[in-house]
SEDOZA-486317 format. One line per 10 residues: number of its first residue (from 1); their letters; for each residue x, y, z of N, C-alpha, C. Coordinates in Angstrom, 3 decimals. Layout:
REM residues N
NUM> A> X:Y:Z:X:Y:Z:X:Y:Z  ...
//
This chain:
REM residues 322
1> XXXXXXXXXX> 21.958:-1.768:-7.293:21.835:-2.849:-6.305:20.388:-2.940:-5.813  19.323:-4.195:-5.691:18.642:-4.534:-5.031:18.237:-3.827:-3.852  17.388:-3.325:-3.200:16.802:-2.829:-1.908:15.473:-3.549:-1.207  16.152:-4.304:-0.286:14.491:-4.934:0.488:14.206:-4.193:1.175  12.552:-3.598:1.235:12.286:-2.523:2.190:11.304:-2.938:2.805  11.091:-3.054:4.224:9.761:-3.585:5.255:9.255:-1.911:5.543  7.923:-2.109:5.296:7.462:-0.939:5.597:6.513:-1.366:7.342  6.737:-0.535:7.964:6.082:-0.666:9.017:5.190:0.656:9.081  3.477:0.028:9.000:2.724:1.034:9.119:2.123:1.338:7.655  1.975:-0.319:6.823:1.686:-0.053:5.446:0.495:0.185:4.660
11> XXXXXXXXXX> -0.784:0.068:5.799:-2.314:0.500:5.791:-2.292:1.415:6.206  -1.187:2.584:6.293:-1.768:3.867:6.928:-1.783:4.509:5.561  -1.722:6.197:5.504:-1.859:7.131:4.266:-0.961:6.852:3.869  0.732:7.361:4.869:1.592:7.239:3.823:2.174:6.209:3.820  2.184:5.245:4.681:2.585:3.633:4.533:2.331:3.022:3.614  0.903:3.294:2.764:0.199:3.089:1.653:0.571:3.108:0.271  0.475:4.533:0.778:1.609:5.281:-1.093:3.089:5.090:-0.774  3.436:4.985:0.129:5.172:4.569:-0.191:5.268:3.102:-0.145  4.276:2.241:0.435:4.398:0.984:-0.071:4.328:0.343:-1.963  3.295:1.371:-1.927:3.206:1.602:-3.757:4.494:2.178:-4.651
21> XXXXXXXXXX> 4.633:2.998:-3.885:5.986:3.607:-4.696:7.412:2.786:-4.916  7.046:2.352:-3.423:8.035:0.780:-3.766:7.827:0.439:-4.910  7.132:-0.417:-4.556:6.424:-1.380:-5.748:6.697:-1.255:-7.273  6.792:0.027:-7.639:6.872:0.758:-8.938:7.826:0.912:-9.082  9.403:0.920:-8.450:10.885:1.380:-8.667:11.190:-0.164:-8.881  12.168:0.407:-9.932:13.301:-0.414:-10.550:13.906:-1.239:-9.316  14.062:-2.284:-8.832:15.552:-2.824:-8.224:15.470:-2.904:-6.614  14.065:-2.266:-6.127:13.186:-2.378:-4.813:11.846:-3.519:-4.577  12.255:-3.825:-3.676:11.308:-4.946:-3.217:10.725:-4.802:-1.751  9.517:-4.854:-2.022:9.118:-4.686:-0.843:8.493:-6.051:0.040
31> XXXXXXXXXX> 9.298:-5.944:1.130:8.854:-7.159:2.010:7.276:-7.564:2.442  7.030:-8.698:2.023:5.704:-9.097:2.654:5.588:-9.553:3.794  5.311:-8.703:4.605:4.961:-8.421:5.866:3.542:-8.686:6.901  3.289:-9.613:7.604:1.929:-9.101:8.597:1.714:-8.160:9.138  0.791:-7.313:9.244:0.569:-5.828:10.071:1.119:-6.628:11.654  1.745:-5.622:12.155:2.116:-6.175:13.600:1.128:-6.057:14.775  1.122:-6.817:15.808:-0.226:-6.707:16.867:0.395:-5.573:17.325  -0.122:-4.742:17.339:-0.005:-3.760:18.299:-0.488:-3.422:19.957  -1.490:-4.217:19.862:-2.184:-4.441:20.741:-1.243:-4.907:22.137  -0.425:-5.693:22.086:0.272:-6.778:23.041:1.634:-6.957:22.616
41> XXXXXXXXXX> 2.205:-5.929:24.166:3.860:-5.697:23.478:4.824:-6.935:23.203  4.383:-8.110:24.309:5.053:-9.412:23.731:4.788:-9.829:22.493  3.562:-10.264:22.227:3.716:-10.096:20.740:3.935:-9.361:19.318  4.467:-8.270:20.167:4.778:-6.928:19.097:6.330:-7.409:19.054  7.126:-7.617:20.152:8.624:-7.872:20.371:8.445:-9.419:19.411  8.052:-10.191:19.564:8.373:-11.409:18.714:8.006:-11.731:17.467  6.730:-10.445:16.989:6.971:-10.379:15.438:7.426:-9.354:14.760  8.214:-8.777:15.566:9.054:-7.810:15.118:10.763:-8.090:14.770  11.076:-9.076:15.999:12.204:-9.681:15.598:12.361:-10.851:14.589  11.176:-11.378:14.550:11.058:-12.624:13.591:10.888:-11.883:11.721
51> XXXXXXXXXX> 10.684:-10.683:11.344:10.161:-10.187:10.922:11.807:-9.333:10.273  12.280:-8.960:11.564:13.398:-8.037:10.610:14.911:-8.981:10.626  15.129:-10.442:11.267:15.801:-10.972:11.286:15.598:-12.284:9.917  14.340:-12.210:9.302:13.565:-12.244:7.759:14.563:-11.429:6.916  14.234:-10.229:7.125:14.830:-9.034:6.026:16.316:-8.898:5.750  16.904:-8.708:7.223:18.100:-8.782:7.210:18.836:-10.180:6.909  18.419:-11.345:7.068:18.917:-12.606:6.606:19.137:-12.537:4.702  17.942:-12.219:4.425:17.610:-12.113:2.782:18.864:-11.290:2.327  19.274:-9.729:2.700:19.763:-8.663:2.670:21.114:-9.115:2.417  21.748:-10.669:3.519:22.956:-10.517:3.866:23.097:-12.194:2.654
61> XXXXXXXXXX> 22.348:-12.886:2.538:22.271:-14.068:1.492:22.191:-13.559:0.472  21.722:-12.763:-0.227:21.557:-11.943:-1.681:22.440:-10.347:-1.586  23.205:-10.246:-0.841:24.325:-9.568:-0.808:23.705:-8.058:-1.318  22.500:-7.579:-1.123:21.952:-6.648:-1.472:21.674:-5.573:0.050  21.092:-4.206:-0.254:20.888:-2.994:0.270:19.579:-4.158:1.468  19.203:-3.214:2.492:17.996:-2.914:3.121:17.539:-1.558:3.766  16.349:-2.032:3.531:15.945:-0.492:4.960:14.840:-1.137:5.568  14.291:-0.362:6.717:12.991:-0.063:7.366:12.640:1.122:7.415  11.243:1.309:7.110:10.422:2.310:7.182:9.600:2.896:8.100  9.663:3.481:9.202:8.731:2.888:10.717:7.662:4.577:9.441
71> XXXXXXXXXX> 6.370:4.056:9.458:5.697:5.255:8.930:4.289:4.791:9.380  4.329:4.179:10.954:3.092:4.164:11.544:2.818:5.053:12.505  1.975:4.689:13.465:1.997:5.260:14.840:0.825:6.385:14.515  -0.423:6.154:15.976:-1.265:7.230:15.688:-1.597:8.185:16.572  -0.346:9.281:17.122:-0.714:9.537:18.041:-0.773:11.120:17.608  -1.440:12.033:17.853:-1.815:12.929:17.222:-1.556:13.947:18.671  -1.886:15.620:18.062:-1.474:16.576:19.478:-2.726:16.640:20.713  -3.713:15.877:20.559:-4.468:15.401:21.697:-4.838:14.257:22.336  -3.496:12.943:22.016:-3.541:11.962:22.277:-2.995:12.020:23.739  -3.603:11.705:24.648:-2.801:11.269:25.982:-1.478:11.344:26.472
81> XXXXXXXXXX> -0.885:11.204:27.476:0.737:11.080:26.796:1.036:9.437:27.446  0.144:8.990:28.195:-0.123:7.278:28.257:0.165:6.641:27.295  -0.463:7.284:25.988:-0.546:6.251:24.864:0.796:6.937:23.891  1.053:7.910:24.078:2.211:9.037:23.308:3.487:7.916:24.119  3.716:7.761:25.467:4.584:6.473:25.834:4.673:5.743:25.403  3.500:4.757:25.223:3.530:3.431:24.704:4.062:3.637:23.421  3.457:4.417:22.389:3.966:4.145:20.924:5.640:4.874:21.143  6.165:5.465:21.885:7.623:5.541:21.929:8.611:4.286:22.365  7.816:3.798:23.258:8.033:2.340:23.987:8.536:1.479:22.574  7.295:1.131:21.756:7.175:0.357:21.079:8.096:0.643:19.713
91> XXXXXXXXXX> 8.341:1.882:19.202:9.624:2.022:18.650:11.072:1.925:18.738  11.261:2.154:20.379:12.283:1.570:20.866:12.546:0.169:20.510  11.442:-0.854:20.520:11.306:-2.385:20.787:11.808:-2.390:19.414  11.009:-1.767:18.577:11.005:-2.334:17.110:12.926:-1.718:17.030  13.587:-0.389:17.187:14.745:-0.488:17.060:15.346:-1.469:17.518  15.482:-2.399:18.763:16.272:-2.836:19.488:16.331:-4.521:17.991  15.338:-4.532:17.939:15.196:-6.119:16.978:16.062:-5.373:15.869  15.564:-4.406:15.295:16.479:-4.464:13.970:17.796:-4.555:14.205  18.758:-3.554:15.174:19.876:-3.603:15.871:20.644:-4.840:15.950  19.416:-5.794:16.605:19.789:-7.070:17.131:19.926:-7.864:15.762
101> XXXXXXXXXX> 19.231:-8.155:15.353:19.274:-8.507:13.488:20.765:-8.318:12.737  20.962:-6.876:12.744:22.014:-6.619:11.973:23.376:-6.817:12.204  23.079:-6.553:14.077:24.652:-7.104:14.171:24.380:-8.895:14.076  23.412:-9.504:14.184:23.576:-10.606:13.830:24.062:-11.408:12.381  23.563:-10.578:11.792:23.998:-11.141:10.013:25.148:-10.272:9.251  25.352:-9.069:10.371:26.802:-8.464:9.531:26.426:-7.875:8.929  25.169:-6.468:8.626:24.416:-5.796:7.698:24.339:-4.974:8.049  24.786:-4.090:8.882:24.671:-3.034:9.783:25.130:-1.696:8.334  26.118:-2.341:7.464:26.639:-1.224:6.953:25.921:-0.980:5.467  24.873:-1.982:5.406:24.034:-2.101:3.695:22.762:-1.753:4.066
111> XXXXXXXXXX> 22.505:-1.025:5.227:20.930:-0.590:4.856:20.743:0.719:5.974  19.566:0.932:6.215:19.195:2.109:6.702:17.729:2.187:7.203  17.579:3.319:8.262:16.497:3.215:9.442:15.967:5.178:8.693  13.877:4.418:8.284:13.650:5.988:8.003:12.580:6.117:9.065  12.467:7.432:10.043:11.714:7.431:10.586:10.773:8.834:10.285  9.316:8.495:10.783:8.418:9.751:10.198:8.179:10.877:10.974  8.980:11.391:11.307:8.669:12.791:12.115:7.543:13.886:11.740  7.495:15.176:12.780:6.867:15.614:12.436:6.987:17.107:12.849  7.084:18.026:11.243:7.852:19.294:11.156:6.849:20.192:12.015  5.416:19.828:12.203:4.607:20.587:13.049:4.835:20.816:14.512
121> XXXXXXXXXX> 5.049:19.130:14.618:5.287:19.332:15.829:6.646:19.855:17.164  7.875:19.276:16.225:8.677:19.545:16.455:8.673:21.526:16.408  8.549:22.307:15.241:8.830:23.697:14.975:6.966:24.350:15.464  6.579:24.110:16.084:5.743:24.469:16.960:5.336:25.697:17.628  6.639:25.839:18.315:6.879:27.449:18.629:8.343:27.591:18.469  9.040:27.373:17.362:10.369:28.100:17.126:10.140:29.093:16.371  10.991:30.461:16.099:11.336:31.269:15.661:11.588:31.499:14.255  11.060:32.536:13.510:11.301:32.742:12.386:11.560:31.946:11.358  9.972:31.976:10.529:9.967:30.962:9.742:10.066:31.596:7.994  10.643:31.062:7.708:10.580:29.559:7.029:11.223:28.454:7.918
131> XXXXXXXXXX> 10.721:27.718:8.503:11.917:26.835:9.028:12.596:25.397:8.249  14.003:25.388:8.893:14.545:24.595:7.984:15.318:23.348:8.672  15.785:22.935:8.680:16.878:21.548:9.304:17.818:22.160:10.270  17.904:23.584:10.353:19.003:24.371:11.121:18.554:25.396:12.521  17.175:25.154:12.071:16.419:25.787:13.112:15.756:24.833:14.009  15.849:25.956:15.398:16.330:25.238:16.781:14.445:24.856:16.569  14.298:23.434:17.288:13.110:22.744:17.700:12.447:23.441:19.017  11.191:23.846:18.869:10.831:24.061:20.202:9.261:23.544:19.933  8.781:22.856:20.753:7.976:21.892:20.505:6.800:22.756:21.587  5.569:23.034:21.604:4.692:23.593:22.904:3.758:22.419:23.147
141> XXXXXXXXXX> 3.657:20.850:22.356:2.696:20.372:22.906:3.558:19.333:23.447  2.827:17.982:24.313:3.304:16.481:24.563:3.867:15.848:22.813  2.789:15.586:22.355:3.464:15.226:20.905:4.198:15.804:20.029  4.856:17.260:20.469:5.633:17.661:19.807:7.295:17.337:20.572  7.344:17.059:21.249:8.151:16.785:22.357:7.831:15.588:22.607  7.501:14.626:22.110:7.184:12.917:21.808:8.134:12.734:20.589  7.824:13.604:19.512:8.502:13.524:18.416:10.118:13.500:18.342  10.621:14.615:19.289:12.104:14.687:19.424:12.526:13.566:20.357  12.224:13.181:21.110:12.603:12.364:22.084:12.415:10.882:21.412  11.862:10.355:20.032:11.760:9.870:19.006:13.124:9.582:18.303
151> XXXXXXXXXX> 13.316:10.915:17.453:14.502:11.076:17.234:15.522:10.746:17.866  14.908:11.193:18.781:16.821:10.824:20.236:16.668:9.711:19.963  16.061:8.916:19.964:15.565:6.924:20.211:16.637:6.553:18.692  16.257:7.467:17.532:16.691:7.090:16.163:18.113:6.972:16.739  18.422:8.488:16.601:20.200:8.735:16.771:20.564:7.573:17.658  20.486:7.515:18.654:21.078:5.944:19.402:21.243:5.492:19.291  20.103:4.980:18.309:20.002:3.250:17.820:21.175:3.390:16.573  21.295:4.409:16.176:22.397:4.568:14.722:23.557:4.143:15.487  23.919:4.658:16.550:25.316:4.792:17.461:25.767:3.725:17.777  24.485:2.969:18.278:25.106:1.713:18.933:25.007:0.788:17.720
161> XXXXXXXXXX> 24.362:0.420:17.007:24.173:-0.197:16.112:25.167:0.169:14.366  25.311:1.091:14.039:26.286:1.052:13.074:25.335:1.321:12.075  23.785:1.538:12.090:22.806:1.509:11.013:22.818:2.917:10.488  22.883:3.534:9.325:22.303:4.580:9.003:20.846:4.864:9.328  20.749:6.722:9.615:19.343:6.818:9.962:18.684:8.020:9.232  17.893:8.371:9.159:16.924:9.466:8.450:15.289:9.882:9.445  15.665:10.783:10.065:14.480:11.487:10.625:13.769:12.360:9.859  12.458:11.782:9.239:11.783:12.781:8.043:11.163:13.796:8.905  11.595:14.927:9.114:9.968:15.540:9.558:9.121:16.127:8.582  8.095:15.628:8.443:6.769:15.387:7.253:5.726:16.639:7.309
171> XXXXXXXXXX> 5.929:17.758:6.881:4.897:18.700:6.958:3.092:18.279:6.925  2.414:18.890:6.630:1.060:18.437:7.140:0.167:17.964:5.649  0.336:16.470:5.919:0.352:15.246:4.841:-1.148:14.960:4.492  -1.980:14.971:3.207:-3.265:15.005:2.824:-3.406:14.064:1.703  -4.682:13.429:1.697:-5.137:12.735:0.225:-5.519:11.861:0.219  -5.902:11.038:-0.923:-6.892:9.847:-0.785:-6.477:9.003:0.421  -7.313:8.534:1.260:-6.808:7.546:2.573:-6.309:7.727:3.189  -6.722:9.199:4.077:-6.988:9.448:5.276:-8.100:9.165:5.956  -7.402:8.330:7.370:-8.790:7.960:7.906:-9.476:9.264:8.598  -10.736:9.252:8.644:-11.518:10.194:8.913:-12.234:10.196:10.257
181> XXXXXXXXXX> -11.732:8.863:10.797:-11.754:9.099:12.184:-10.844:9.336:13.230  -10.059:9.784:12.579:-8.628:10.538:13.264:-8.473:11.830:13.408  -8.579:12.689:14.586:-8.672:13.812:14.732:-7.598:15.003:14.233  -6.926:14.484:12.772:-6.463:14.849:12.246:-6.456:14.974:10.623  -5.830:15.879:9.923:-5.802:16.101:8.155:-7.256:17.147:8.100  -6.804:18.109:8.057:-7.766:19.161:7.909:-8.530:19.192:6.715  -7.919:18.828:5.557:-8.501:18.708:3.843:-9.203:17.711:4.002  -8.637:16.522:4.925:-10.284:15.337:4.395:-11.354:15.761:5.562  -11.382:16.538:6.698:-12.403:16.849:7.142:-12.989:17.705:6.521  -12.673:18.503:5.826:-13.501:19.996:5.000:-14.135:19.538:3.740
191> XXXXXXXXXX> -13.289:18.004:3.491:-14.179:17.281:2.303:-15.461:16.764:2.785  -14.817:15.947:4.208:-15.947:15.172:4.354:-17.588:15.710:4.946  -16.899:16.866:5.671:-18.018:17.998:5.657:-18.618:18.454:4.776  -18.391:18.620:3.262:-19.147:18.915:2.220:-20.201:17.990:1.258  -19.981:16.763:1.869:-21.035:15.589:1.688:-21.670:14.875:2.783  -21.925:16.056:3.830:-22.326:15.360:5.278:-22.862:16.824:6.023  -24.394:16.454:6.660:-24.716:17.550:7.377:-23.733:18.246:8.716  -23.295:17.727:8.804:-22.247:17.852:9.995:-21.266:18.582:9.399  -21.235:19.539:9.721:-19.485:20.472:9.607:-18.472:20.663:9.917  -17.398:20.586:9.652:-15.833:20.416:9.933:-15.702:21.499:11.003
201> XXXXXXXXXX> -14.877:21.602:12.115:-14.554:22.694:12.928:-13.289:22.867:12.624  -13.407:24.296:12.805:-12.219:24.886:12.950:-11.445:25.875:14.289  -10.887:25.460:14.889:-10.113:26.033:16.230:-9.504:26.760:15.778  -8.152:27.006:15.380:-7.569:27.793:14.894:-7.834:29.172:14.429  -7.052:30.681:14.459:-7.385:31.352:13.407:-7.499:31.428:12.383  -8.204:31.893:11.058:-7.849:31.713:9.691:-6.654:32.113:8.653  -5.989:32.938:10.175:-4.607:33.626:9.121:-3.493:32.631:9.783  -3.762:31.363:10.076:-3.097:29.907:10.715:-2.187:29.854:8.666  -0.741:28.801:9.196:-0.089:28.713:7.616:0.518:27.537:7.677  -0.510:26.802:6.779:0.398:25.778:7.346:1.026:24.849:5.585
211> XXXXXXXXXX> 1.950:24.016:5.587:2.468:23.356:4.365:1.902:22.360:4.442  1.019:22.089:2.759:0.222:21.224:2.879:1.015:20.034:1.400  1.668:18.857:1.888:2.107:17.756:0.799:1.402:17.086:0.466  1.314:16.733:-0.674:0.386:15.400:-1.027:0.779:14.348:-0.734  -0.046:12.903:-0.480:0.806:12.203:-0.373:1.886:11.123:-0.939  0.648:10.947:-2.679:1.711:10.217:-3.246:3.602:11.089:-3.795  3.039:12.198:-3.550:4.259:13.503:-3.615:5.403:13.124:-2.724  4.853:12.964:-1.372:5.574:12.795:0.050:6.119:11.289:0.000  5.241:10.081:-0.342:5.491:8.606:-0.785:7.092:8.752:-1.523  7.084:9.427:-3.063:8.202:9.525:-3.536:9.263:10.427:-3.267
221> XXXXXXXXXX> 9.200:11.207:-2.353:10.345:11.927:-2.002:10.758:10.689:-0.698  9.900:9.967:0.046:10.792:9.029:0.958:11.379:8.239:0.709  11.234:7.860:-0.461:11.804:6.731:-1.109:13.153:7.432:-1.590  13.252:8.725:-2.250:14.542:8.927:-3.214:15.074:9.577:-1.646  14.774:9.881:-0.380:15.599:10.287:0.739:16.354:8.928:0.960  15.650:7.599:1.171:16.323:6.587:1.842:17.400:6.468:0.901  17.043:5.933:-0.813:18.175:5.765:-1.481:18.922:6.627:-1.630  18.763:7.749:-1.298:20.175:9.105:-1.051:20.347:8.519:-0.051  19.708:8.277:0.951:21.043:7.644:2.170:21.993:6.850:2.019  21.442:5.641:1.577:22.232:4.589:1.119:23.617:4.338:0.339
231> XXXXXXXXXX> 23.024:5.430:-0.691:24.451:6.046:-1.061:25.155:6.374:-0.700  25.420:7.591:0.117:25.912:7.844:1.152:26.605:7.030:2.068  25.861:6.133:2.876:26.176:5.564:3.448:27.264:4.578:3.037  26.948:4.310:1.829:28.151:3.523:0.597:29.346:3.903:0.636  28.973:5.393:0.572:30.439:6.371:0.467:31.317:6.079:1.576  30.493:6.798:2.774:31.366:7.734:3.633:31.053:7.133:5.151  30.248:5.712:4.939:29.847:5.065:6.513:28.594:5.536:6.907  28.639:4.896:8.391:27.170:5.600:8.980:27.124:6.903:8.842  25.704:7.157:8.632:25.024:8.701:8.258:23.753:8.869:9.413  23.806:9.897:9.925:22.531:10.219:10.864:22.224:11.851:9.713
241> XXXXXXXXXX> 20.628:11.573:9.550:20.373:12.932:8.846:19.036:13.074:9.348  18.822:14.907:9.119:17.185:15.108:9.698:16.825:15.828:8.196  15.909:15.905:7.383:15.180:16.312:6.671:14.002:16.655:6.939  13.386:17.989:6.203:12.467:18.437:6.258:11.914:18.076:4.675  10.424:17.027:5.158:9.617:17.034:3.775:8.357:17.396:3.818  8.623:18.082:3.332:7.519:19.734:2.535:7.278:20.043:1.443  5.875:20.506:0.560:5.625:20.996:-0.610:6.900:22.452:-0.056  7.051:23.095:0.485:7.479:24.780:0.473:6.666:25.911:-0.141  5.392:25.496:-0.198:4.128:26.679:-0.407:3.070:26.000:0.322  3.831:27.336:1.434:2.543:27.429:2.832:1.512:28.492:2.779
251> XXXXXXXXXX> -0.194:27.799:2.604:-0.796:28.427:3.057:-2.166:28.583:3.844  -2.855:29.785:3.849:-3.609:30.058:5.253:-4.958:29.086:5.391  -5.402:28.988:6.616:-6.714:28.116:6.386:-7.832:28.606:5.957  -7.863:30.441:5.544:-8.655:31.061:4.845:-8.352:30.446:3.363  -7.248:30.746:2.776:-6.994:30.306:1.763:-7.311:28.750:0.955  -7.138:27.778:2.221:-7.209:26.655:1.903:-9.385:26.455:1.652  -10.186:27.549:2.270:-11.486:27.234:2.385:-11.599:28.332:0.914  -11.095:28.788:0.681:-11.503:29.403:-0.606:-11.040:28.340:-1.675  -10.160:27.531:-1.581:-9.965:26.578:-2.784:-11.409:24.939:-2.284  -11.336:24.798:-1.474:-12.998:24.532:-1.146:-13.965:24.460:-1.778
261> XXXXXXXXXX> -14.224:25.932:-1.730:-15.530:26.797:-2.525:-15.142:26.615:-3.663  -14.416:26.400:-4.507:-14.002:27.072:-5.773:-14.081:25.338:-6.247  -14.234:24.676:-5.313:-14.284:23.019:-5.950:-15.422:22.453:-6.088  -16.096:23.019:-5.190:-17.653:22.213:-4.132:-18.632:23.324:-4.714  -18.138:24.605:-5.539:-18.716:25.243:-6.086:-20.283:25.995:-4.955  -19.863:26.200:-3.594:-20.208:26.137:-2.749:-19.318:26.689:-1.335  -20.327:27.478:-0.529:-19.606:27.591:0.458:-19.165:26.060:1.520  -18.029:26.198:1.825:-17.708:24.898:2.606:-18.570:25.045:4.217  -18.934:23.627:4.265:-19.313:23.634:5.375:-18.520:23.554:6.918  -18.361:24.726:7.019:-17.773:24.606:8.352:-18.282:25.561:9.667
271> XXXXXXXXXX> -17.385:25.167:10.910:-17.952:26.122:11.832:-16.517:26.445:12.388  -16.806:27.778:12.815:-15.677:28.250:13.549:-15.451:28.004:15.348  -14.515:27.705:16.091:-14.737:27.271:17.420:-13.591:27.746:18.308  -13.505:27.621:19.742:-12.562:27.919:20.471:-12.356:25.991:20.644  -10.704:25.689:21.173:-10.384:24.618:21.784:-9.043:25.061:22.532  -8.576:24.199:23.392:-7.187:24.507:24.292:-6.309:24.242:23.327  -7.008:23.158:22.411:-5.721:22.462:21.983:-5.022:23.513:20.805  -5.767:24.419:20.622:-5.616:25.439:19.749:-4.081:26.486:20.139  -3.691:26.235:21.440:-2.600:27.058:21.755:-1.502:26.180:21.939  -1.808:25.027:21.510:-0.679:23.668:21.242:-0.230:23.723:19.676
281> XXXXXXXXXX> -1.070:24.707:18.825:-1.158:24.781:17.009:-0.103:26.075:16.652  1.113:26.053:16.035:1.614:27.052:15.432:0.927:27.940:14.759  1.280:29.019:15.061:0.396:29.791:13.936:1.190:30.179:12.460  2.698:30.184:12.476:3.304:30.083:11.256:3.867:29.157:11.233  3.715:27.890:10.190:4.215:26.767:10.072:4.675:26.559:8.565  5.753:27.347:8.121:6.354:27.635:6.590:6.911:26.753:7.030  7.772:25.734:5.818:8.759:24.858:6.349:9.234:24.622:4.787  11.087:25.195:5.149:11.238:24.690:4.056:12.746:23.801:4.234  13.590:23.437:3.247:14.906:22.603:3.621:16.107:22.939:2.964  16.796:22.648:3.498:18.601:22.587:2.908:19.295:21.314:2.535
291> XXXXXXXXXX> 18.509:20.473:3.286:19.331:19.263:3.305:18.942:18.297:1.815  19.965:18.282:1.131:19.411:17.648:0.129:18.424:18.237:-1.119  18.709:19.645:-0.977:17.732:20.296:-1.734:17.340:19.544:-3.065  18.091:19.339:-4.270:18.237:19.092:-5.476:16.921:17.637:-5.914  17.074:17.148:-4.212:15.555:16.103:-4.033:14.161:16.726:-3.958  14.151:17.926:-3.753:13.076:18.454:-3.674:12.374:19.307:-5.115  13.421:19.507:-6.052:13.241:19.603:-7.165:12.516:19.185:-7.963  11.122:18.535:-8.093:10.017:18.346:-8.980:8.908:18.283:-9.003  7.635:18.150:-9.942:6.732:18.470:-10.101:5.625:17.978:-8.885  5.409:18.815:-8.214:4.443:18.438:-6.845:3.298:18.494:-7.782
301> XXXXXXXXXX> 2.024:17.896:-6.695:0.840:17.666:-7.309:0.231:18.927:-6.509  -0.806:19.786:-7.673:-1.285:21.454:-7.163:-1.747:21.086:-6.169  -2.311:22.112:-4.867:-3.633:21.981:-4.105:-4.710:21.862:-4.711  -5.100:22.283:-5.934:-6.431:22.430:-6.198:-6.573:20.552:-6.802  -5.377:20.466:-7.418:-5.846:18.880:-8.088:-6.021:17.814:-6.507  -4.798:18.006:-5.746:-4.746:16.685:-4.587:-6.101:17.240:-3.725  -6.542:18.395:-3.269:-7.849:18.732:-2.844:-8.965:17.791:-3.253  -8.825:18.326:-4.844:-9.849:17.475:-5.912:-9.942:16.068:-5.447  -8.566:15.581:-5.635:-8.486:13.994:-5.776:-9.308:13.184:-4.254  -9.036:14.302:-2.962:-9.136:13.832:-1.869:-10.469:14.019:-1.660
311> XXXXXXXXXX> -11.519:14.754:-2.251:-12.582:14.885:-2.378:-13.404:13.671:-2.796  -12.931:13.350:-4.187:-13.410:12.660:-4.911:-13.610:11.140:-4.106  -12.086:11.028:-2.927:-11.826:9.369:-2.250:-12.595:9.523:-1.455  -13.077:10.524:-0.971:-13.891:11.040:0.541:-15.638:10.351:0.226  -16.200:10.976:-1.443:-17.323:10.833:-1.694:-16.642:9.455:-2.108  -16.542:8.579:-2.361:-16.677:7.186:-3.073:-16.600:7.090:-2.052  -16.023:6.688:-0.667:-16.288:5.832:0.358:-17.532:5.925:0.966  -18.134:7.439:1.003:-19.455:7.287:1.449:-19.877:6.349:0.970  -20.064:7.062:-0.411:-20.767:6.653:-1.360:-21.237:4.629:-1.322  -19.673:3.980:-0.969:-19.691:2.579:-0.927:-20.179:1.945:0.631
321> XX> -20.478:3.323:1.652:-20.981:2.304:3.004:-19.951:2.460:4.189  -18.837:3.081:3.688:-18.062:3.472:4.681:-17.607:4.433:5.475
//
């Protein structure tokens, strides 16, 4: 069966590659979409409903699947919690339209809601890791505890609405097109430090562990999560699920600066530093899953190649002025 999928958040990293990955599957279509104003919540509410009451109309006239993808939002573990509100605000909004949509066209039971969590933040300071879908959340920053209260927003909207849902939490996501002015993705700062007098900092200790996915890796595992939902959802009705997506080989930020060197053929340029935000950072962040294992089953892309690759996107943009 057919799948129309609106990606929300499709100029970001992984909005990007899973908009692509769309693109490339059999029997998926991806909606052409305007980036939404973000800027101005009235006009965020009216092209958001105009937008998924689009999708869901198509969905329910061509008697085919849908989803949404929410895989925007930039709020990182030293963003404000002003602005950590607003972008919760504004996911709410965007649930309430799809909601409103579906019970409008009678589609509630042919598609599905994926949202992008985040396994850092959420397992933060929980207990004994590897962690997995079964282990308890304990969050030590605002955005880790932005994230669950996220989730809560998902589950709801499933409840009242009848929509299937999927809470990804996304281990710590790298590779071509990351923006680099985001105080986040540790691999494109250690790149971009190696073609720039300026050096990457590092807060953290070096025996820090964290799971590092690629992203066109992470792109196609969201895609085969939603259509496992769907299925599902085919089966047995509404489905609320949390997944953990992770390479499952975590390692140290010593480790990660020795594959560095071993690229740049060179010591990496970095400096070592104290920050607060440093006691907001897990220091073991293994993450692995249960749910759905048999999806996690294939050929990831190495560190040393997606390193490579993210290197390589880092110097061409200089390189072009940007």
């Amino acid at each position: 069966m057919t799948t129309y999928v609106w990606v929300i958040g499709a100029r970001g990293l992984l909005g990007g590659a899973t908009a692509a990955a769309i693109s490339r599957r059999p029997g998926w279509v991806l909606l052409n979409a305007e980036p939404l104003p973000w800027a101005d919540d009235d006009a965020l509410a009216a092209a958001v409903a105009a937008t998924a009451a689009r999708l869901l109309e198509t969905a329910a006239t061509e008697r085919t699947n849908w989803a949404v993808l929410w895989l925007a939002g930039n709020a990182v573990t030293s963003t404000p919690p002003a602005a950590i509100d607003r972008e919760l605000r504004q996911l709410r909004l965007v649930l309430d339209a799809v909601g409103t949509a579906a019970a409008h066209q009678g589609t509630s039971g042919a598609g599905a809601v994926f949202y992008a969590s985040s396994a850092g933040g959420v397992y933060g300071g929980s207990a004994h890791p590897p962690f997995n879908e079964n282990s308890a959340p304990v969050p030590i920053s605002g955005y880790g505890r932005f994230k669950l209260d996220a989730e809560a927003s998902l589950f709801a909207f499933s409840r009242a609405s009848g929509v299937s849902v999927l809470a990804g939490r996304i281990a710590n996501l790298y590779g071509p097109g990351q923006k680099l002015g985001k105080m986040q993705g540790l691999i494109s700062h250690l790149a971009k430090a190696q073609f720039s007098p300026k050096p990457a900092s590092i807060f953290v200790p070096l025996e820090t562990m964290r799971d590092y996915i690629f992203v066109r890796d992470c792109a196609e595992l969201v895609v085969d999560c939603v259509a496992r939902l769907l299925e599902v959802t085919a089966a047995t009705g509404r489905t609320e699920v949390i997944k953990n997506l992770a390479s499952g080989q975590a390692v140290t930020i010593s480790n990660l600066l020795g594959q560095i060197r071993s690229l740049a053929k060179g010591q990496p340029n970095v400096m070592l530093g104290y920050s607060a935000e440093a006691s907001m950072q897990g220091l073991d962040l293994r993450i692995t899953s249960t749910v759905w294992p048999d999806l996690d089953r294939r050929q990831l892309t190495s560190l040393p190649a997606g390193i490579k690759a993210t290197m390589d996107d880092v110097l061409a943009h200089i390189q072009s002025g940007g």
